[in-house]
VOGU-3710 file (C-alpha; in Angstrom, 3 decimals, decimal comma):
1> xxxxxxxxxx> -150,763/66,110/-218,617  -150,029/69,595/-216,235  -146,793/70,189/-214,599  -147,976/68,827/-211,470  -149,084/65,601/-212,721  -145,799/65,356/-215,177  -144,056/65,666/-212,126  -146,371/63,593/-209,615  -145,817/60,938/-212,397  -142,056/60,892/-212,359
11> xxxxxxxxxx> -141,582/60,887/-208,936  -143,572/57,393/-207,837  -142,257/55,930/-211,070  -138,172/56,875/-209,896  -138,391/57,669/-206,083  -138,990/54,587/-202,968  -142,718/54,729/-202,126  -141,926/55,753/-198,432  -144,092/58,553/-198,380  -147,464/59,513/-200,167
21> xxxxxxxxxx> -147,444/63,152/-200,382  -150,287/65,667/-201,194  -150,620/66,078/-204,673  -148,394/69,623/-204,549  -145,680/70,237/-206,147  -143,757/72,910/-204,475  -141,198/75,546/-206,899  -140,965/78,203/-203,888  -141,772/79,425/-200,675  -141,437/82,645/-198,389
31> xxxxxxxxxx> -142,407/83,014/-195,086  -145,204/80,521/-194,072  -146,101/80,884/-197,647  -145,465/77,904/-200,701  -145,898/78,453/-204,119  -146,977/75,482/-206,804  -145,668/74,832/-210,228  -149,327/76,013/-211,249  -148,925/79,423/-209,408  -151,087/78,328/-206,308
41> xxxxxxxxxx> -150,016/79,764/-203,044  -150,615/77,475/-200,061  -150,234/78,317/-196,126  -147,988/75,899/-194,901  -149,369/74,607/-191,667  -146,269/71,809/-191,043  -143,477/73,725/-191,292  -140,844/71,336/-192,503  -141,666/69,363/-189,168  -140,728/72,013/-187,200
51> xxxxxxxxxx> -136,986/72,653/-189,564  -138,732/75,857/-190,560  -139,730/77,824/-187,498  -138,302/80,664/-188,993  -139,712/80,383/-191,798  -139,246/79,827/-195,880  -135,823/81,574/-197,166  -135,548/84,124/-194,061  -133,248/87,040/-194,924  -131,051/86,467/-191,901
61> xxxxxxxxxx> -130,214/82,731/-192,790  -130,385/83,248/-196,397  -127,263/85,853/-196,157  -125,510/84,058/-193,532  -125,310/80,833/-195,963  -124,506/82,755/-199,200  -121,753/84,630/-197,426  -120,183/81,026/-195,983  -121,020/79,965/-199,498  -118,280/81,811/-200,762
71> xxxxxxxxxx> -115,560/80,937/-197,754  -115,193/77,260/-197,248  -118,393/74,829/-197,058  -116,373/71,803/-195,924  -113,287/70,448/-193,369  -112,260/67,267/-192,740  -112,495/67,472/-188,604  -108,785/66,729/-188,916  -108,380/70,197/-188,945  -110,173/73,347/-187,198
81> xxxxxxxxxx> -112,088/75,921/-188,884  -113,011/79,467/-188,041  -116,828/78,692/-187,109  -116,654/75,520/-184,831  -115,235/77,329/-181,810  -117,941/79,644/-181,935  -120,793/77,647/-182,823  -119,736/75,337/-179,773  -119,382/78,178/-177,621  -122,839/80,472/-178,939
91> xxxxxxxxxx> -125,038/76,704/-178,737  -123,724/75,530/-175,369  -124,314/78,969/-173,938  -127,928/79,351/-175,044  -128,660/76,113/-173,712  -127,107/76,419/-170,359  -124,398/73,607/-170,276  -120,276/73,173/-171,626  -120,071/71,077/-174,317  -121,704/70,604/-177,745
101> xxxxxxxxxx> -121,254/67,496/-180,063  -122,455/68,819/-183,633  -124,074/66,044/-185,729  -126,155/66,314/-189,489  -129,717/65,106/-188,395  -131,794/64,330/-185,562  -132,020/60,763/-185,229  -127,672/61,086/-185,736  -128,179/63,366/-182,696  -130,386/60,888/-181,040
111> xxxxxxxxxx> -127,803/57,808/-181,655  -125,351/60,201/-180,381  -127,073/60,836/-177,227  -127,720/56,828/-176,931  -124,020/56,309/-177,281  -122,780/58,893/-174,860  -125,495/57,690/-172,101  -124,031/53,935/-172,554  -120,638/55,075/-172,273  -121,272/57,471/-169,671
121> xxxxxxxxxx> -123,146/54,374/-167,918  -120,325/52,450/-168,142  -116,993/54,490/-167,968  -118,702/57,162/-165,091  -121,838/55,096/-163,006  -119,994/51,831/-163,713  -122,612/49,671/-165,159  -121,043/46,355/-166,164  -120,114/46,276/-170,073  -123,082/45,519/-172,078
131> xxxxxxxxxx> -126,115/46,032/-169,416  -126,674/49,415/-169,654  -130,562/50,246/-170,028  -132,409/53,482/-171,600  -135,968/54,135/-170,216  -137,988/55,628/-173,261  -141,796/56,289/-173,345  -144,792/54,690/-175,028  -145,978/56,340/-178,631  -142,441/58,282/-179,081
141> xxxxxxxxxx> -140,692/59,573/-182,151  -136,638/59,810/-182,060  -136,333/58,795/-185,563  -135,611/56,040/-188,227  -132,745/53,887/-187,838  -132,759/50,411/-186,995  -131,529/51,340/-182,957  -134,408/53,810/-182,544  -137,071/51,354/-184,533  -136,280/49,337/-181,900
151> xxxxxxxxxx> -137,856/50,759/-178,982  -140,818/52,180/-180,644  -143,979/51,460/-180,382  -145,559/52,267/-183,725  -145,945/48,854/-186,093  -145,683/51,100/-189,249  -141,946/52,140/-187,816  -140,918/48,805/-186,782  -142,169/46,092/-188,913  -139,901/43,806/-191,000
161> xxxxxxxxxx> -136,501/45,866/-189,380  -135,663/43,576/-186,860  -133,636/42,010/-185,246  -134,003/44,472/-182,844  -131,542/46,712/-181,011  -131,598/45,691/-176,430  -131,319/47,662/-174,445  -134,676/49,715/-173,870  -137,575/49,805/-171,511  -140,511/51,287/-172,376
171> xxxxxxxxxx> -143,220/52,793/-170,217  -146,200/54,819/-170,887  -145,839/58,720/-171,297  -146,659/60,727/-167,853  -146,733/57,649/-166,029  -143,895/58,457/-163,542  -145,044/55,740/-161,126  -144,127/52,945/-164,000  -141,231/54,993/-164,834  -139,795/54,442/-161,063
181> xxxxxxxxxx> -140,889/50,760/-161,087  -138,525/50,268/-164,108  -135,299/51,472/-163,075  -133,042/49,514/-162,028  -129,111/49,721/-161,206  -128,118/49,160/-164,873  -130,267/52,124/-165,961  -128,400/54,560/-167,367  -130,619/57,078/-169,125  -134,379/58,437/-169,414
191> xxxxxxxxxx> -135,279/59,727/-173,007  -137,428/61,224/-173,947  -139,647/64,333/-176,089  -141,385/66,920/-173,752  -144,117/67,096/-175,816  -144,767/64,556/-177,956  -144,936/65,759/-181,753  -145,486/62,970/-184,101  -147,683/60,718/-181,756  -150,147/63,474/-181,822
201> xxxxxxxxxx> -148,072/66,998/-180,091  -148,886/64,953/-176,658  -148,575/67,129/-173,727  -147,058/65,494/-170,403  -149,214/65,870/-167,254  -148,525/68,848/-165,218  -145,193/68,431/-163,099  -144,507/65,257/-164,979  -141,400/66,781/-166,672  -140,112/68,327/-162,939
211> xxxxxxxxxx> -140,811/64,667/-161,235  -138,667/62,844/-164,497  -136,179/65,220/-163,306  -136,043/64,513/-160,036  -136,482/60,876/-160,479  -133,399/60,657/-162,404  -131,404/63,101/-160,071  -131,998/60,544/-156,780  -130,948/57,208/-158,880  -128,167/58,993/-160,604
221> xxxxxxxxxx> -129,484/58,876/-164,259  -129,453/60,766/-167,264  -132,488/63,041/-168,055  -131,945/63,368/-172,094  -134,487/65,677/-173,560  -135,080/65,186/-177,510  -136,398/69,021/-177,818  -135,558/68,498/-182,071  -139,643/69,184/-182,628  -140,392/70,760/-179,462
231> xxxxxxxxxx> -137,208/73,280/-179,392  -135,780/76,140/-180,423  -139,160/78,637/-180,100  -141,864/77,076/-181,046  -143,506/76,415/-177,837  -142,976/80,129/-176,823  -140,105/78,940/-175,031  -136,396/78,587/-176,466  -136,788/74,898/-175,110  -139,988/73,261/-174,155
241> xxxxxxxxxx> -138,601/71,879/-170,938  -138,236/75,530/-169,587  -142,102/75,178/-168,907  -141,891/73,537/-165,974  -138,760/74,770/-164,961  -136,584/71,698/-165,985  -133,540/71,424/-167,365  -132,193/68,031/-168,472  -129,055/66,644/-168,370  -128,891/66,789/-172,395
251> xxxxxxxxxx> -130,325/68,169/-175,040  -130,755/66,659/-178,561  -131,292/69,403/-181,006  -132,183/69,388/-184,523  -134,445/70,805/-187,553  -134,780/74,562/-186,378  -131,020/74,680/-185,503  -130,407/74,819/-189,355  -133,073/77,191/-190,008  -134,754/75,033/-193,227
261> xxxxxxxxxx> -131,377/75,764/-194,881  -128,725/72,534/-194,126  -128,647/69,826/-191,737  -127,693/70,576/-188,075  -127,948/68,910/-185,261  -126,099/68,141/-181,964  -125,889/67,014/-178,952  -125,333/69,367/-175,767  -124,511/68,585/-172,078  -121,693/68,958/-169,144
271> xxxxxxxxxx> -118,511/68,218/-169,440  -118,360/65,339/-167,155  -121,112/63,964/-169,724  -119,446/64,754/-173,044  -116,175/64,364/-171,738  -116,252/60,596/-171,767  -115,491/61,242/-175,996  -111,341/60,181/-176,892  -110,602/60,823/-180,489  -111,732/58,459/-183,070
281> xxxxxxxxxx> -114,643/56,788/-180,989  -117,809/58,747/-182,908  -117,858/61,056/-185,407  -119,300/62,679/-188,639  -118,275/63,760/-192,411  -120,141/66,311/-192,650  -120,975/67,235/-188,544  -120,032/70,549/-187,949  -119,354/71,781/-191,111  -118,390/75,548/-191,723
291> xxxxxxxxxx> -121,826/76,077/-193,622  -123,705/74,727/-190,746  -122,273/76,341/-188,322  -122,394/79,558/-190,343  -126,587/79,205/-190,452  -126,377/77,542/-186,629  -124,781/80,932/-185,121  -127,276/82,969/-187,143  -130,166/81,040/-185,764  -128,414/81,015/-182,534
301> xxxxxxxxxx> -128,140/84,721/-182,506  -131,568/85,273/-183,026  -132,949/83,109/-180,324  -130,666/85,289/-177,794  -133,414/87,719/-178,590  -136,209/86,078/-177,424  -138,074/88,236/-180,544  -139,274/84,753/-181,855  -140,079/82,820/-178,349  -142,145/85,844/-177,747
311> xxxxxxxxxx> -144,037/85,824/-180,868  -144,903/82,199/-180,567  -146,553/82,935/-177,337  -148,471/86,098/-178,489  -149,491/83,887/-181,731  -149,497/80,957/-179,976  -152,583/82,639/-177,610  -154,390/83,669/-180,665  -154,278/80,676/-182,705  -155,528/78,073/-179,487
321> xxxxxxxxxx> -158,185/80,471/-178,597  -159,335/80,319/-182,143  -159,259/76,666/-182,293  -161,357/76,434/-178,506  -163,472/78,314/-180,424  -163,922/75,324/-183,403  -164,068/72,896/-180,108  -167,169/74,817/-178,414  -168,580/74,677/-181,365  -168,250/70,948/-182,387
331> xxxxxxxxxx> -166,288/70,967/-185,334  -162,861/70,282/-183,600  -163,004/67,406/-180,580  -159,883/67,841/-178,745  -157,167/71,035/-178,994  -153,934/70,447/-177,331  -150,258/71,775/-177,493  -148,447/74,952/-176,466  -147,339/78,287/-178,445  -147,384/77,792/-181,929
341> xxxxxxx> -147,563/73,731/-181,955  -150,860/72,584/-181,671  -152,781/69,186/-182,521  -156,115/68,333/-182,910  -159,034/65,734/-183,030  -161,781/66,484/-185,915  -164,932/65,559/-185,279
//
């Protein structure tokens, strides 16, 4: 038996059957390049869902964790530490708003920003207690725990989790005209991704992202943006709302924001958002630990550059001319998505 079926063999016989990977076994990587146990070098085209826009073990993020490495890894949030104030201040900054809520992973960062838009609803707009409603869209992805299972609309997600979570509408993506028809006074919230990633990288129909914006503005509602696939460069923007202009009430980050090295996420908005937070009604172990924020500033840092947003465009270009080239000539049926992030049909 080889290394990679030794291996192969181990894992189904020891690990939950909740994925069925390729039969690779990965022992390193660099750049957009992994390396088997075998020796085989393979392009990676998936990018740790987006977690690795930078790329395998870059130098920059690399460093920045071996030298916090050495410092402190962990507080208790009983206590400060010397990275949180800047991490808060560097994030919040880039994206344009006051206050940032640091979390491990995305669907944590998505609860989070389903918990502050309830409490928000209730404490701020004055929704009576328990009828606060979150418009979300047809074919999303927010993640994997039983609350976001609930209001998606993919069987393989959702079956045998319930009961389900209330508290969700769900309308089809783009549809603005459905979106209007289901708000109502208890609606607190409109989530969603501004391109869809897992459904298919989905792309909204022009101006649908500026009218969910304005939509939500008139009937005094949230407009939460889950940019964790569609953020942070890959789209040739730092976020993929900036596209049409838009910027949402809140961002929930994720993946990229730890550069492929820890788990970062968080949840950013305005004060008068955030601020609804007293001590001791959400928080984390491990959310805005000194390691993360260590790799967060240094990914921060180099998306103040606009070196990488600019490289997914000029890339970006290339690689969807390329594959309207595979279209016209039959092999590829539909091409969409923007900068580096495409999907497409095969014929």
């Amino acid at each position: 038996m080889s290394t990679t079926e030794s291996a192969i063999a181990s894992a189904e016989a020891h690990s939950a059957h909740n994925y069925h990977p390729l039969p690779i076994v990965v022992a390193s990587a660099d750049g957009a390049w992994m390396t088997d146990v075998e020796g085989r070098r393979y392009l990676d085209m998936l990018a740790g869902y987006s977690a690795l826009n930078f790329g395998h073990a870059n130098r920059r993020l690399i460093d920045a964790a071996k030298a916090q490495l050495e410092r402190v890894t962990l507080t208790s949030r009983a206590f400060h530490h010397d990275r949180f104030a800047d991490f808060c201040t560097r994030l919040a900054e880039l994206c344009g708003m006051e206050m940032v809520l640091p979390m491990n992973t995305g669907a944590e960062a998505v609860e989070t920003a389903v918990k502050t838009a309830r409490k928000w609803g209730y404490q701020v707009k004055g929704v009576p207690d328990g009828m606060a409603k979150i418009i979300v869209a047809a074919n999303n992805f927010h993640g994997r725990t039983t609350t976001i299972v609930s209001f998606s609309t993919d069987a393989e997600a959702r079956a045998d989790f319930g009961p389900y979570t209330p508290g969700f509408e769900i309308v089809p993506f783009g549809d603005l005209t459905a979106m209007e028809a289901a708000m109502t006074e208890n609606t607190v919230a409109v989530l969603l991704e501004p391109i869809q990633g897992e459904a298919g990288v989905l792309m909204p129909p022009a101006g649908y992202l500026a009218g969910v914006r304005e939509l939500t503005r008139q009937r005094n509602v949230l407009f939460i943006a889950d940019e964790i696939q569609s953020g942070l460069g890959r789209t040739g923007k730092t976020f993929a709302c900036e596209h049409e202009g838009v910027v949402p009430d809140m961002y929930v980050l994720g993946k990229a924001l730890g550069g492929g090295v820890v788990p970062v996420s968080a949840v950013v908005s305005s004060a008068r958002i955030l601020g609804v937070y007293r001590p001791g009604e959400h928080g984390s172990t491990f959310g805005g630990n000194p390691l993360a924020c260590a790799v967060a500033l240094e990914v921060i840092a180099m998306l103040r550059t606009g070196e990488f947003q600019q490289r997914a465009t000029e890339l970006g270009d290339h690689l969807h001319h390329e594959l309207g080239v595979l279209a016209g000539g039959g092999a590829v049926e539909t091409v969409r998505g923007r900068g580096l992030w495409a999907g497409l049909d095969i014929v």
